[in-house]
N, C-alpha and C positions, 0 to 999 in steps of 0.2 A: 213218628209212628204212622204207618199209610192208613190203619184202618183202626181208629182209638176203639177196640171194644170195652164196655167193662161191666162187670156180671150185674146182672138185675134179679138173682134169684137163682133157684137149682134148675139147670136145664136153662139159663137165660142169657143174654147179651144185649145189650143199649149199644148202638150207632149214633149218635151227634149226626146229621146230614150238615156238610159242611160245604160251601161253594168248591173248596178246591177238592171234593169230593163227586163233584159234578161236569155234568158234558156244557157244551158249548148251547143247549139249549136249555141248560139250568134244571137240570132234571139229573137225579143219582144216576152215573154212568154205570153198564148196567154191569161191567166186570167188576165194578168195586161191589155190588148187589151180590153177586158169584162169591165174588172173593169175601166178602165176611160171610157169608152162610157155609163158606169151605171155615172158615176159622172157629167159627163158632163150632161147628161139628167136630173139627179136629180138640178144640180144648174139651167137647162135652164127651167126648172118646178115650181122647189122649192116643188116637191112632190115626194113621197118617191116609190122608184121603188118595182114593184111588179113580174115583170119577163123581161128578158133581153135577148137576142139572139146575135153574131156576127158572122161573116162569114170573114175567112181570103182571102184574092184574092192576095197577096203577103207577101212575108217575108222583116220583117221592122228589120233594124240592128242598132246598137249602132253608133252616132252621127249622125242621121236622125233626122227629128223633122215631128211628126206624127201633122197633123190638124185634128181637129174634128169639123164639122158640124151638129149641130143639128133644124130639123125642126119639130114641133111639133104641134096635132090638139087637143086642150082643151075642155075635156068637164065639165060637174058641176061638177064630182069629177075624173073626169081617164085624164088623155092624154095620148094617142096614138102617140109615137115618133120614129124619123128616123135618124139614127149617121150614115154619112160617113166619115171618115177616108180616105185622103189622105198626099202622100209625093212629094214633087217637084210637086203637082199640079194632081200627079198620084193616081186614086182611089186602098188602098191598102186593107180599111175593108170596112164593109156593117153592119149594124147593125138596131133592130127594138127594142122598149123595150114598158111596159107597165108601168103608174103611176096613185098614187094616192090612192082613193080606200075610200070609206065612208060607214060605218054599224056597228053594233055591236056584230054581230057574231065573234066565236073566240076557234076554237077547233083543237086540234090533236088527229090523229087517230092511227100514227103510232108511236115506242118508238124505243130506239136503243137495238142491242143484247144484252140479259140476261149475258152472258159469256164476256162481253167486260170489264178487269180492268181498274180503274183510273189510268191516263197518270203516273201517281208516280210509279206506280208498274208495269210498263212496260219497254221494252229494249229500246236502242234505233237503228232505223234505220238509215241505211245511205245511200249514192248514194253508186249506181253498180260503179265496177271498170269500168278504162274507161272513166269514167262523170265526170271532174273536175268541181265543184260550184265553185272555188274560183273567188271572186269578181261578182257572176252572182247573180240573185234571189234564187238561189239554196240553196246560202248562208244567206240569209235572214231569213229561218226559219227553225225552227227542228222539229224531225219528233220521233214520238215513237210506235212500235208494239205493236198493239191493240188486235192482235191474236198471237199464234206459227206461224212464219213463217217456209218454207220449208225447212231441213234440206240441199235442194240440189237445186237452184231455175234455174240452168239451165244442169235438166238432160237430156230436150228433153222429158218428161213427162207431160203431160196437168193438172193442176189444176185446182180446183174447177171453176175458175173463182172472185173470192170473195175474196177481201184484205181487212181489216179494219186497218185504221194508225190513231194516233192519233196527230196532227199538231198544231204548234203556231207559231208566228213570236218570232225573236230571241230579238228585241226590243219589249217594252210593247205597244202594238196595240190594239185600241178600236175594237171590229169585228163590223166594218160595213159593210153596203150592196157592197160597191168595194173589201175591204179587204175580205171577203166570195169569191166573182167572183175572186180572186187571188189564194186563199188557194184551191179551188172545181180542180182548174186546175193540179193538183196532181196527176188526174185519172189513165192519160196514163203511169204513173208509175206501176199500176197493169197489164200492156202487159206480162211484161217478165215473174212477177210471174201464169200468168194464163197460157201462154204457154210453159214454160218449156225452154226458149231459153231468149237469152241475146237479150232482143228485147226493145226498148221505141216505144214514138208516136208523132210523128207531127202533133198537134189540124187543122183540116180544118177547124172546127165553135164549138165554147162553148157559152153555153147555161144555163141560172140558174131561178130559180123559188123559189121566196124568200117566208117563211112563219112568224116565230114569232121572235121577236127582241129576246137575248142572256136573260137568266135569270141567268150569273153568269161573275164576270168581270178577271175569272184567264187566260183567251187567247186561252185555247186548245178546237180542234175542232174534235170530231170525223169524220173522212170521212172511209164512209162504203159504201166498191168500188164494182161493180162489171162490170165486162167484158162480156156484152151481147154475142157475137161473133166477130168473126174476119174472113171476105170474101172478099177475092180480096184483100189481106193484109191491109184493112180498120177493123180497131173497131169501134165499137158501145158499149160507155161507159154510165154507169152511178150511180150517189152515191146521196146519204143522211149524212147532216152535219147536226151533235148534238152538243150540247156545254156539260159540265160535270154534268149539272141540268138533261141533256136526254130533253134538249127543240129542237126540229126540228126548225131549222134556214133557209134550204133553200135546193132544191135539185137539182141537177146538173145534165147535160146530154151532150155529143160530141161524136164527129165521128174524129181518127184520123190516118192518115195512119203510117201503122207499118213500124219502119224503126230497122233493126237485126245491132245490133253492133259484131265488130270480137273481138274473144278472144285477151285479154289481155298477153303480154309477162310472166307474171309472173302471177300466178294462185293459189292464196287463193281462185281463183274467184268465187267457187262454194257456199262456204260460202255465210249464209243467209242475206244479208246486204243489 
């Protein structure tokens, strides 16, 4: 189970913070923060979330046990809901999400890059030196280059801005609306390659906006990333997740501040990985 919740009361849900629930800095990754305040809403509903918002207001670490509160206003087909997230009593998230949703409208406008190959025919990427996954969520899923990555990804040279990776969970996982708010939080992965420096990002708030259920069950998601800018060592991310049909599943948006990692003692590290 990606994200154990299990009830604490009416309107409630208990998280266990689990290392493999965590980033590489040991702190709850912030889409798994997303993705249980989407479940808990979804279970305190019983209606399927259509967009979701969280706001971190502290770092939540491995053997904390995260509470989620959910209060919700119903209406004939939406509820408008509110997840707070505390630890020891201390408010850690803030969250507001939207559910429901009745018509029978049903169109996409948008399709993924022309140039983008099936995840088979691509390399595979890995974490920067530096960033050890072992045992975190890092390690949970794989990741494959969806474009040429930079021959040199920290010469101190700006790029496009624009990464496309191709992701799955490394166990066979339904893509649902949590497991999407888990995978979209990838983004600040695209820092370093857009600025040219051995840079990640620390999520302040993620953010997702669900559109059509998966029309294909192989697990890989395109995320087609891009790094709005970076001001006052804040990015402004955001991406589009396809599945391998080119169905838009859901689009993603955060703000998170850039944090520069130091060169590694040993140095393949320019290598595009």
């Amino acid at each position: 189970m990606l994200l154990p919740l299990t009830p604490a009361g009416p309107g409630a849900w208990d998280l266990p913070v689990t290392l493999d629930l965590c980033s590489g800095l040991r702190a709850l990754w912030g889409g798994c923060g997303l993705g249980a305040a989407v479940e808990a809403a979804e279970q305190a509903t019983g209606r399927a979330c259509r967009w979701a918002s969280v706001q971190y207001l502290r770092p939540i670490h491995p053997g904390q046990l995260l509470h989620l509160a959910v209060a919700s206003r119903d209406g004939r087909s939406l509820s408008q809901v509110q997840v707070t997230g505390t630890v020891d009593g201390v408010q850690v998230l803030a969250g507001m999400a939207a559910l429901g949703g009745a018509g029978v409208l049903d169109a996409q406008f948008v399709r993924p890059p022309d140039d983008v190959p099936p995840p088979q025919d691509c390399a595979p990427r890995t974490m920067p030196l530096g960033v050890d996954p072992t045992g975190t969520f890092l390690a949970r899923f794989e990741q494959r280059w969806a474009q040429a990555p930079r021959p040199l990804r920290t010469d101190g040279v700006p790029g496009t801005g624009r990464t496309r990776v191709w992701v799955r969970m490394v166990a066979p996982t339904p893509l649902g609306r949590a497991t999407l708010a888990m995978l979209a939080d990838l983004a600040p992965s695209a820092i370093s390659e857009s600025l040219g420096e051995r840079a990640g990002g620390v999520s302040l708030d993620n953010t997702v906006r669900y559109a059509r259920e998966p029309a294909t069950d192989d697990g890989w998601v395109l995320l087609d990333l891009t790094v709005e800018a970076v001001v006052a060592d804040v990015a402004q991310l955001s991406g589009r997740l396809f599945d391998t049909a080119g169905t838009l599943l859901a689009v993603a948006e955060q703000s998170a501040v850039v944090r520069r990692r130091a060169e590694p003692r040993s140095r393949p590290a320019d290598r595009a990985d």
